[in-house]
N, C-alpha and C positions, 0 to 999 in steps of 0.2 A: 268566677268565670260565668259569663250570664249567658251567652251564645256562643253557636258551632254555623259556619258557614262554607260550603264550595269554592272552590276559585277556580276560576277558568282562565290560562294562561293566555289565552289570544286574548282577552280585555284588560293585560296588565299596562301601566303606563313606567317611564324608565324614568328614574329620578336622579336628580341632581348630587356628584358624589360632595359630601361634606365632609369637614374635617374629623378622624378617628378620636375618640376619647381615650384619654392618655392609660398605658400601661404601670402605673406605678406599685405596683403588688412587691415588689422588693425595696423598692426606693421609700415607701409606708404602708407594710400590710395591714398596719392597725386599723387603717380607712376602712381598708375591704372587712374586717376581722369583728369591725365593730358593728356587722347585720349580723352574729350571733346573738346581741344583748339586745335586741330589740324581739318582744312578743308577740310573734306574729308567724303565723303558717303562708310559705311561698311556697312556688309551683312544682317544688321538690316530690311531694309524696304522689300528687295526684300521673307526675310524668312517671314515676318507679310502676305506679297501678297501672298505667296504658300499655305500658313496656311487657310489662306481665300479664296484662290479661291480650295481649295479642301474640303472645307465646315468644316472644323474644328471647334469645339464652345467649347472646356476644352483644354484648356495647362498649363500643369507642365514646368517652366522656372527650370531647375536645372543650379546652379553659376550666376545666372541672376544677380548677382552683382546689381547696382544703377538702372538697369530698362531699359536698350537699346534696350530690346524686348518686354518685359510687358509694356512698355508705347504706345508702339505701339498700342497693340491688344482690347481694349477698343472699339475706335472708326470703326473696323472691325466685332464687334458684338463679341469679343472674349472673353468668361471668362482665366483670367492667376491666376495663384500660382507661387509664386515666390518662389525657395528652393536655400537657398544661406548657407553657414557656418561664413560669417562675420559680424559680429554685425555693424561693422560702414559702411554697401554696404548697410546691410537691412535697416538699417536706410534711407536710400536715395532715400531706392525704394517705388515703389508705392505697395499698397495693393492690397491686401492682400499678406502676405510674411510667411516663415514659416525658422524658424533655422531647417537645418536638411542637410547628408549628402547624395548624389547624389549615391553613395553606398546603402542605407537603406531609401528608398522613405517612407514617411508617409501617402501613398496612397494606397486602397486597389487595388488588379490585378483584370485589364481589364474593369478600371473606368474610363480612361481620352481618349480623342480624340489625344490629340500629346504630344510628350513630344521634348522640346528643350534642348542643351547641348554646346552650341558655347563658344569659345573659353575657356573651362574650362578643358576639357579628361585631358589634358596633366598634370595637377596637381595628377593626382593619378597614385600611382604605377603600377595600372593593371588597364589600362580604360576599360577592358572588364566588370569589376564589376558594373559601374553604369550604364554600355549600357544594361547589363541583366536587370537589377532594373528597365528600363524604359521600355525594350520591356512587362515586367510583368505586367506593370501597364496601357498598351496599350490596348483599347478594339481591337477588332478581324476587321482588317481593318485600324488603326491608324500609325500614321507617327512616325516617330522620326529623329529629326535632328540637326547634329554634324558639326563643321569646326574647323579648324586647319590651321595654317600658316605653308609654305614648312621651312625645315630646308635651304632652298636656298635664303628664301625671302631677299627683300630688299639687293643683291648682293653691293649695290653702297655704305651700311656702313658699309660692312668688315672689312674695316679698323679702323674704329673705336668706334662699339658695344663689348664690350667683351665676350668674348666664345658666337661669329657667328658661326653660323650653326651647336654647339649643340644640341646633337638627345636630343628628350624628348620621353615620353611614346605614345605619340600622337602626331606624326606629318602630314603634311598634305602630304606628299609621303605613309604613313602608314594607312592613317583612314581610306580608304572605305575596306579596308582587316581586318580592327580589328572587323568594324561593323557587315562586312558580317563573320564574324567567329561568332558573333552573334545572326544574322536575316540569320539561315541558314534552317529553317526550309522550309519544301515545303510550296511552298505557299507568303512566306517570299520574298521581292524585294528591291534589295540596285541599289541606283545608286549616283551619283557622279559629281557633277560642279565643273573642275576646274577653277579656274584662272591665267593669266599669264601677266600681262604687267604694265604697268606706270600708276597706279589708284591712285596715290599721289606724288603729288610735294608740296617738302617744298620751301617756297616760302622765307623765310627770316630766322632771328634767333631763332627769338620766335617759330616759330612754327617747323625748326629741335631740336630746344632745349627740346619740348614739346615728340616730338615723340619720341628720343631718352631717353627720363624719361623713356616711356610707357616701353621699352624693359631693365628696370633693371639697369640704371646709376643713382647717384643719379643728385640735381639737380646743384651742382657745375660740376661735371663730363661732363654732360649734357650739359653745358653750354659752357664749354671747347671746347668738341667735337665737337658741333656746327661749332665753331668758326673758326674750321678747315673744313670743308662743302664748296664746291663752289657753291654758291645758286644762284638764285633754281636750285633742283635739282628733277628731277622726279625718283623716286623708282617704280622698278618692285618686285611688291607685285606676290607674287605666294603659293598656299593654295586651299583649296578645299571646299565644302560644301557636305555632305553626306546625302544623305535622304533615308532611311529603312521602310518600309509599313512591318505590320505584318501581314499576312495570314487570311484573311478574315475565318470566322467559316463557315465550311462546312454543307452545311443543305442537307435535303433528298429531 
């Protein structure tokens, strides 16, 4: 993550909605299952450290899928609720979990300390929907936060990911605009980490085999493509992290 920047919600522009990236975590969790075998640190630890050093003690994990965040936040003093829509992710996460849709939180407003959403916006048609749903359930003061991979990432498998650099609903050129179209209240503060360089080398086959699973090949495909790789090879990952404070309650 090389910078942090502002965003001022009156200079957002509204973007064009695009088609949602498909939910198949039951239909083949191996796809999603197969970014464990790949070596490499994601935005998992540094978002558990933010959570905890701005005292946060309630997180809603909305798409927490198998637990990349909620396993974290235990040992930080952190209670988590995991809200995921697939039965074979919740299965693998740790508890407490709850089936429910990131759209219609099972939470009452302005009960929890944070609510997290990483790498999941882009599966819904309008990610403004579950970005409302989570500032709602924000107490007065409470974080929320979102990442997204650029539709540019990982430039070096163009050649061989299918439909690269497909917009989705949420990409990471688009999210700190979508969020702040929602935490646009006074009071309300979006700001934004991007990323931009070689934060993963595949190092052999196995493991471009693995990462190219993660992005929607199956695993013969996968295998193929690899095979085609001049390894290693370092990827320039580029995406973003967003973090939205709600407006603290105005007292007299």
């Amino acid at each position: 993550m090389d910078r942090s920047e502002a965003i001022n919600p009156s200079n957002q522009k509204e973007t064009s909605p695009q088609a949602p990236m498909p939910r198949d975590y039951d239909a083949d969790p191996g796809r999603f299952l197969a970014s464990t075998k790949v070596p490499a640190e994601d935005v998992h630890p540094g978002v558990a450290a933010r959570l905890a050093s701005a005292g946060m003690r309630t997180v809603i994990d909305v798409g927490g899928g198998n637990g990349k965040l909620a396993s974290l936040l235990p040992d930080l003093a952190i209670r988590c609720l995991l809200i995921d829509l697939s039965p074979a992710m919740l299965a693998l996460a740790p508890r407490p979990v709850a089936r429910a849709d990131g759209s219609l939180l099972p939470v009452a407003s302005a009960s929890v300390d944070a609510v997290a959403a990483l790498y999941t916006l882009y599966h819904y048609d309008d990610p403004r929907r579950p970005v409302s749903e989570a500032r709602r359930v924000l107490r007065p003061g409470g974080l929320f936060v979102a990442c997204a991979p650029n539709r540019n990432s990982n430039p070096e498998l163009a050649e061989v990911v299918p439909d690269w650099g497909r917009p989705s609903p949420f990409d990471g050129e688009d999210a700190a605009a979508i969020v702040g179209s929602v935490f646009d209240r006074p009071g309300d503060n979006v700001e934004v980490e991007r990323w931009d360089g070689p934060f993963v080398t595949l190092t052999g086959l196995a493991d471009a085999a693995s990462f190219l699973r993660v992005h929607g090949m199956t695993e013969e495909a996968s295998r193929a493509a690899a095979a085609r790789l001049e390894l290693p090879l370092a990827l320039t990952m580029r995406g973003c992290l967003v973090y939205a404070t709600k407006a603290s309650a105005v007292t007299c």
